[in-house]
N, C-alpha and C positions, 0 to 999 in steps of 0.2 A: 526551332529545336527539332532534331531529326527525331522520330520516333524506332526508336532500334525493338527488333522484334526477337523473339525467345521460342524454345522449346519447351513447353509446360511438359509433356513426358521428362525429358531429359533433367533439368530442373531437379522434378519429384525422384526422380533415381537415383541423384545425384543425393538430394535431401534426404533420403532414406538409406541409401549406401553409405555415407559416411559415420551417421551413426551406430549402423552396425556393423563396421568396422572398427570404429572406437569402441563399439560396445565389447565386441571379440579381445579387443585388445585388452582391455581394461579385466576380462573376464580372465583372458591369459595370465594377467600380471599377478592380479589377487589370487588364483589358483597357484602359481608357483611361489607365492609368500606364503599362504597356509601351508603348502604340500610340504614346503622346507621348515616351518616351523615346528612342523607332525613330526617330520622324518630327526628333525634334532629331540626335539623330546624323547622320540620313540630311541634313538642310538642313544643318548646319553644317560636314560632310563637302565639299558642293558648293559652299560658297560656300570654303572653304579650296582647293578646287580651282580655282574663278574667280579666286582671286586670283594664284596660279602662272601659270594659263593669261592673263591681264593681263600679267603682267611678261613671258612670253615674247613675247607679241602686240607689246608696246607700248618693248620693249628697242630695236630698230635703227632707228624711225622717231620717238622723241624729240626728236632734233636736227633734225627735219625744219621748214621756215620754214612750209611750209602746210599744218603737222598742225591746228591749233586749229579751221580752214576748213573740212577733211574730215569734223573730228567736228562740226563744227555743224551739217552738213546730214546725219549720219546720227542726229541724236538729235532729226527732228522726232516731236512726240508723238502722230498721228495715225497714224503706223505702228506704235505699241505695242501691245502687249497689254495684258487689263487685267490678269493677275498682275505683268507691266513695272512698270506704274507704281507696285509697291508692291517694286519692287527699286531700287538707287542702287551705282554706283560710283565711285570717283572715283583719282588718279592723280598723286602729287606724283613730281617731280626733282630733287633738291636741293633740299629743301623749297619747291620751287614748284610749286603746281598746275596740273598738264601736261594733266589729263582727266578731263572729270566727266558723267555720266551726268545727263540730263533733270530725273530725280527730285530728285537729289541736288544741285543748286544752290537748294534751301530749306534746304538744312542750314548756308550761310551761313560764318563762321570756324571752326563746328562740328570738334573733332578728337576723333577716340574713342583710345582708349587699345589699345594691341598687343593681340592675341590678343582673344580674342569675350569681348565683355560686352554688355551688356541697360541702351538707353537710351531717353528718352525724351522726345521732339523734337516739337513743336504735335501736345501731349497724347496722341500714337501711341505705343505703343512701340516700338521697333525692336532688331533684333538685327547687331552691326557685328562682322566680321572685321576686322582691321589687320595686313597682313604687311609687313615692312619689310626691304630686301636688302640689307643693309651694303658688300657688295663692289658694285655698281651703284648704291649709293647713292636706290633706287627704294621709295617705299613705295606700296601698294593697299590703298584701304578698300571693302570689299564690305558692302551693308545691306541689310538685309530686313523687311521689316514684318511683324509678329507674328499678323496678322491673317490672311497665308497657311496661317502654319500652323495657324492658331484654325480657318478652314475647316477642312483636310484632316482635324482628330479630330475634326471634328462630324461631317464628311461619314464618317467611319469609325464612328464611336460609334452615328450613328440607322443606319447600313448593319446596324450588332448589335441596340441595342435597338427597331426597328421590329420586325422578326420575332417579335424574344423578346417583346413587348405585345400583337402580333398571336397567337400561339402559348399564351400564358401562361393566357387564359380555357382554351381548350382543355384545357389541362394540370390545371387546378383540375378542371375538369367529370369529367376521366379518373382521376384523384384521387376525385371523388367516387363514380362508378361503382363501381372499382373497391372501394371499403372498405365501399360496399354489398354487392359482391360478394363479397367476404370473409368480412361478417357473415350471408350468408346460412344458413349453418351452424347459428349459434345461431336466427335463425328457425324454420329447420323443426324444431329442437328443442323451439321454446318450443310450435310447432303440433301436433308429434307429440304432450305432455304436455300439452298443453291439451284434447287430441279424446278423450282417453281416459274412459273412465268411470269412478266411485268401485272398481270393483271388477276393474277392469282392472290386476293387477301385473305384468305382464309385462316384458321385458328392454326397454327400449329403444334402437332401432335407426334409424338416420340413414344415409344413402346419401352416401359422401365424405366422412366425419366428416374435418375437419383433426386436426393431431397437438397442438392447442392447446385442442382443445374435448374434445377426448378423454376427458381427466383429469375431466370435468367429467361426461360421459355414463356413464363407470364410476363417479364418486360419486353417481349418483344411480342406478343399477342395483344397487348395493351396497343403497342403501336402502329400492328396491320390494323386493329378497329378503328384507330383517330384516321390513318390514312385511308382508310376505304370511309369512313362518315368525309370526308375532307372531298374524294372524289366524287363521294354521290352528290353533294354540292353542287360541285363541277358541273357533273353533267347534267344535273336539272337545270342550271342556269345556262345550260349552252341549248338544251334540248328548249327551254320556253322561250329562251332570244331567238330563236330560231325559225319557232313557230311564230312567236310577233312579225317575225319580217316579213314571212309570204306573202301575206295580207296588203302591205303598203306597195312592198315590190309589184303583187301583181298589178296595184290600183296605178302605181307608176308606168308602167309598162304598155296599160289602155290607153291612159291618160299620153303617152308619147303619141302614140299610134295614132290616136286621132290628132293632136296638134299637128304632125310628122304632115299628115292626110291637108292639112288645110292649109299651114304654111311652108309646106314642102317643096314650094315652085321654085324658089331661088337656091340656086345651087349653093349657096353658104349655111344656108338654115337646113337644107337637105342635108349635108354631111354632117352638122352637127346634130341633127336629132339621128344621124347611125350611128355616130360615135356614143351617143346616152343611150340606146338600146342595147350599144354589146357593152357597155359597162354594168347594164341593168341586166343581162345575161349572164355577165361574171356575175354577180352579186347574187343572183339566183342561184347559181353553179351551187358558189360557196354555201349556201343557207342549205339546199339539197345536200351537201357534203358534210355540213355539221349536224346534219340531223340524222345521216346513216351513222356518222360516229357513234352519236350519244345511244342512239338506238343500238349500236355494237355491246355499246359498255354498261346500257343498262340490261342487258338481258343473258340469260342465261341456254347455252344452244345444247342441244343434246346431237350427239354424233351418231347418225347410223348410215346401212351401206347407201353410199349414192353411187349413179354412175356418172363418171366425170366425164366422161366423151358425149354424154348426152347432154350436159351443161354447158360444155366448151363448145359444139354445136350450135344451140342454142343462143348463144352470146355472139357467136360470128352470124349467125343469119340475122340478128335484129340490128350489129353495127356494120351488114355489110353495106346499104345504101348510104353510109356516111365515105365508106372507103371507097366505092363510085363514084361520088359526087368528086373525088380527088384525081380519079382516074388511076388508082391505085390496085395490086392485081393479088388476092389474098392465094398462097400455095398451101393447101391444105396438106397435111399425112396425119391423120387421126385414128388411129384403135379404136374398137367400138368395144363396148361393154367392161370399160376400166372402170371396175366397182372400186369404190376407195369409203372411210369411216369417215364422214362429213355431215353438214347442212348445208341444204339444197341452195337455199335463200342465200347466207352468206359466199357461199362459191361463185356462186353466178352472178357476186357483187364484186368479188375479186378477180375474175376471168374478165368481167369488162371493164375493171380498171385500167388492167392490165392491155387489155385488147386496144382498149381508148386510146390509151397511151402511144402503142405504136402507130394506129393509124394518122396520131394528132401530129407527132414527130416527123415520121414518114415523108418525103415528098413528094409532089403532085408525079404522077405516072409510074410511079416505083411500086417495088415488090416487098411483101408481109408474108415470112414464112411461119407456120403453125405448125407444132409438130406433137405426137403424144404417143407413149409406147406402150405397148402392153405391160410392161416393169414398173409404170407411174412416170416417166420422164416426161413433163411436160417444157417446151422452147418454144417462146415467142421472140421472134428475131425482127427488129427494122432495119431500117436503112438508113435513120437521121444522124442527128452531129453527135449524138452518144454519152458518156457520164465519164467523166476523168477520174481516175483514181481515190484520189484526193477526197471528191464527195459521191462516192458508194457508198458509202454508210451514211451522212447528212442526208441525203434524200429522202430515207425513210422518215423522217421528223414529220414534225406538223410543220405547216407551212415554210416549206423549205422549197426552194424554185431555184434550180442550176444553170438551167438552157438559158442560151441568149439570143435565142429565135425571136423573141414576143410573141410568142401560144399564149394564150390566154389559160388560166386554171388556176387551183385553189393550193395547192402545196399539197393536198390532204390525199390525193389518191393512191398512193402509197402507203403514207399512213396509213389508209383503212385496209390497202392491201395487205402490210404487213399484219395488222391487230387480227385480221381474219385467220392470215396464215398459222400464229402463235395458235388459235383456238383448235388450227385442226394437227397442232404438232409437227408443221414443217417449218422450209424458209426458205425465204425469194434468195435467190444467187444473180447477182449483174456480172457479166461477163459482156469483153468486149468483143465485136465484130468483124473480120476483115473484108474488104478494106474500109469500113465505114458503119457504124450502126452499133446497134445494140441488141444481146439475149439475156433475155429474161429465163431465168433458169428453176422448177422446182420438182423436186422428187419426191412423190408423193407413195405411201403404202398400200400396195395395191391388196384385195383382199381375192383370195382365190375361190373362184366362182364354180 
């Protein structure tokens, strides 16, 4: 089953954005139910008050011969407002129509029914109070057009949601920051175990850890302690098999030597005891290779300045009688006094691996060039059958062997080449040679002198 992978920012912005979008929305909804239930109280409230304040207004000047005169020149329409013209009154006495507001003579025979209902007069709606005084015998119809109040909860509703539209990107963006900011926890997590090296188990440690990533940094410090108790295992059991072997090896080794010495006359027994000496030679190789390992990885190296050209030196003048013996012709160009942050011991373990290497590859009467720049660039180049693509990387393992020469060796010098390199912060680079060979490539930090 494929494992599909996610954005936990994205995710939580998502999970936190929709809710306060539904929350907004829902805050929208309930604000314009109440605003509209206010605004109906509050209108329906004043026009049951209009109609009171009508019957008292309009009580002792009924019977009056030149009331109808009065109101006709106080309701010309040029003095209105324009919310006026979407109001109407009107004024019966005895069922006769004593007084009718501007508006209110399109409403025609028009009679609403007591008390406020919702009507609908050339396609408006309207809202009508009808109060009726049985002892005066006086009734008042107060109207209002719907469209008053349709304004007032627009004008209320964009007075909420323009800010909240205006506000809302903001709030997403601060949403986003934030659960960035949050997640930054697990970042420097994934960087602090990202930066570390194969052989770095140490506790680790995050500056502010939250109380939610916590759980997560002690599951994974639980597991560098099982794996570093698990490697120290390792190595004491490779470092004491190690040590067992010198012992027998060397006692094998006399032990040829003299049998070699007494029945060595016949040419079959003669090649057969060289053949058990360079087998007993690889087997020593190897046993000297796993015990610089274990001695690698059990110890702990402090860096300070060395100089590497003094090292590199040093390592060619003790494997040049090996490169002799081949009739091989070593080209020096070396910098002197390229200080770099190292150990002396392990450098000079990895410059003759490295050294070893080319001379062992090399063939007989050929050229080893050496190279080291004031900048750190160190190149050792041969002339043998070289590393195919393919295994550049294999090589470095533990007993990994490519060549199909038959050299003799242990897989491991590389290995300890590389294990060296990691401690001092670099890395070996294989590059190919023309027309033939191989460079060993490492660029080291030079420290200024």
């Amino acid at each position: 089953m494929k494992n599909e992978t996610f954005s936990l920012k994205k995710r939580l912005v998502v999970f936190i954005s929709i809710p306060v979008l539904i929350a907004g929305f829902l805050i929208a909804l309930m604000s314009f139910l109440f605003a509209w239930h206010e605004i109906t109280e509050v209108y329906d409230a004043q026009m049951a008050h209009s109609a009171r304040v009508l019957i008292d207004l309009t009580e002792d000047d009924l019977g009056s011969s030149d009331y109808r005169t009065r109101h006709a020149a106080n309701t010309h329409p040029d003095m209105q407002h324009r919310y006026e013209r979407k109001t109407g009154y009107r004024v019966w006495y005895r069922d006769e129509l004593m007084l009718e507001s501007f508006r209110a003579k399109d409403f025609g025979d028009f009679r609403a029914p007591e008390g406020f209902s919702n009507q609908r007069l050339n396609d408006k709606p309207w809202r009508f109070f009808v109060y009726k005084d049985p002892v005066k015998d006086i009734t008042v119809e107060i109207s209002q057009r719907y469209a008053i109040r349709y304004e007032l909860i627009n004008q209320l509703m964009l007075s909420l949601l323009i800010p909240a539209f205006l506000f809302m990107p903001l709030i997403l963006a601060l949403i986003w920051w934030a659960t960035g900011k949050s997640l930054q926890p697990l970042i420097q997590l994934s960087k602090a175990v990202d930066s570390r090296y194969s052989d770095d188990l140490s506790e680790i440690r995050v500056k502010n850890t939250p109380t939610e990533v916590m759980p997560l940094t002690e599951a994974m410090n639980r597991l560098l302690r099982r794996l570093e108790e698990s490697f120290r295992r390792e190595r004491e059991f490779t470092d004491n098999a190690a040590h067992e072997l010198r012992t027998p090896l060397a006692a094998m080794k006399t032990q040829t030597q003299v049998l070699a010495k007494k029945l060595g006359q016949q040419p079959d027994i003669k090649e057969g005891f060289e053949n058990l000496n360079v087998t007993i030679d690889r087997t020593h190789h190897l046993v000297e290779q796993l015990l610089s390992l274990a001695r690698l990885q059990n110890q702990t190296f402090k860096l300070l300045p060395t100089d590497l050209s003094e090292c590199l030196q040093q390592e060619i003048h003790e494997l040049a009688p090996l490169s002799a013996r081949k009739g091989q012709s070593l080209n020096l160009n070396i910098a002197e006094d390229v200080l770099v942050m190292g150990n002396a011991d392990t450098l000079s373990m990895l410059l003759r691996n490295l050294i070893d290497n080319a001379i062992k590859y090399t063939p007989d009467n050929e050229e080893i060039n050496i190279s080291l720049t004031h900048q750190g660039q160190l190149n050792i180049t041969d002339t043998g059958p070289g590393i195919q693509d393919k295994d550049k990387v294999r090589v470095f393992e533990r007993f990994v062997r490519t060549d199909k020469t038959g050299k003799t060796g242990s897989g491991l010098g590389l290995s300890i080449a590389t294990w060296i390199a990691g401690i001092h912060g670099v890395s070996i680079q294989l590059q190919d040679h023309q027309p033939r060979g191989l460079t060993v490539a490492i660029e080291w930090g030079v420290i200024d002198s």
